[in-house]
C-alpha positions in Angstrom: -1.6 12.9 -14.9 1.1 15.0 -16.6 0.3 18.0 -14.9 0.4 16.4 -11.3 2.3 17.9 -8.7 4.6 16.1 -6.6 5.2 17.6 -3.1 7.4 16.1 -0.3 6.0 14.7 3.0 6.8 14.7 6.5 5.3 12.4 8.6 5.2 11.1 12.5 5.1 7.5 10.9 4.5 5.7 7.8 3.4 2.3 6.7 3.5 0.6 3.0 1.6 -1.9 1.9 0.6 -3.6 -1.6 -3.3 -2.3 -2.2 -3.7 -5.2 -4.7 -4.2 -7.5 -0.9 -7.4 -5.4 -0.3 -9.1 -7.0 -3.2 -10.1 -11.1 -1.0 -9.7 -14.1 -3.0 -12.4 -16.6 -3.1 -12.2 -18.4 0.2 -11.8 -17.0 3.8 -7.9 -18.9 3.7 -7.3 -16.7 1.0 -8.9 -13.9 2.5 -6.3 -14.4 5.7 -3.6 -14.5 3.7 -3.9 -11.7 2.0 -4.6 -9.6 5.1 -1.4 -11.2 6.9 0.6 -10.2 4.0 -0.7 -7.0 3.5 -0.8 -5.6 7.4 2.9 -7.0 7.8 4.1 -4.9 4.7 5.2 -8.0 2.5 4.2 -8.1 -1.4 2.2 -11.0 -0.9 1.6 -14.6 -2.5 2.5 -14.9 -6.2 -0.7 -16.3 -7.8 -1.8 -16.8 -11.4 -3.6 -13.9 -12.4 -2.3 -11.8 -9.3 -1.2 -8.2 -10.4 1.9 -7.2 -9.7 2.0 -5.3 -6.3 0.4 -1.4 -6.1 2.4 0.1 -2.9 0.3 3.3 -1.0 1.7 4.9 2.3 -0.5 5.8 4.9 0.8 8.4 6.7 0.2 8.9 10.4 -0.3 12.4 12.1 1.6 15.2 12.5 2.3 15.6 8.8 4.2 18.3 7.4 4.2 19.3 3.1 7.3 20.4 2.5 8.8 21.9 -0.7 7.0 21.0 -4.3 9.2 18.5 -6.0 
């Protein structure tokens, strides 16, 4: 969006992991793997067809927005 703001963030704690781990593979293995890789932060196994990693941050409470960037 060009007309998206961008603000900074204050958090309590913060984790990152790659969204593109959310979406399970065809086998409960796969399914694992992906969860292992995305809970411990890690970008995950390279596969064929695999997107390159989407980071998020999930924040955890008290949060404070700070100045617009």
């Amino acid at each position: 969006m060009p007309n998206a703001k961008i603000w900074t963030l204050q958090a309590a704690e913060g984790f990152v992991a790659n969204m593109n781990l959310l979406h399970v593979g065809t086998s409960t293995l796969r399914a694992s793997q992906f969860a292992h890789a995305y809970w411990a932060g890690e970008e995950g196994p390279k596969l064929d067809g695999m997107p390159p990693p989407c980071w998020e941050v999930l924040l955890c409470g008290p949060i404070t927005v700070g100045d617009e960037v």
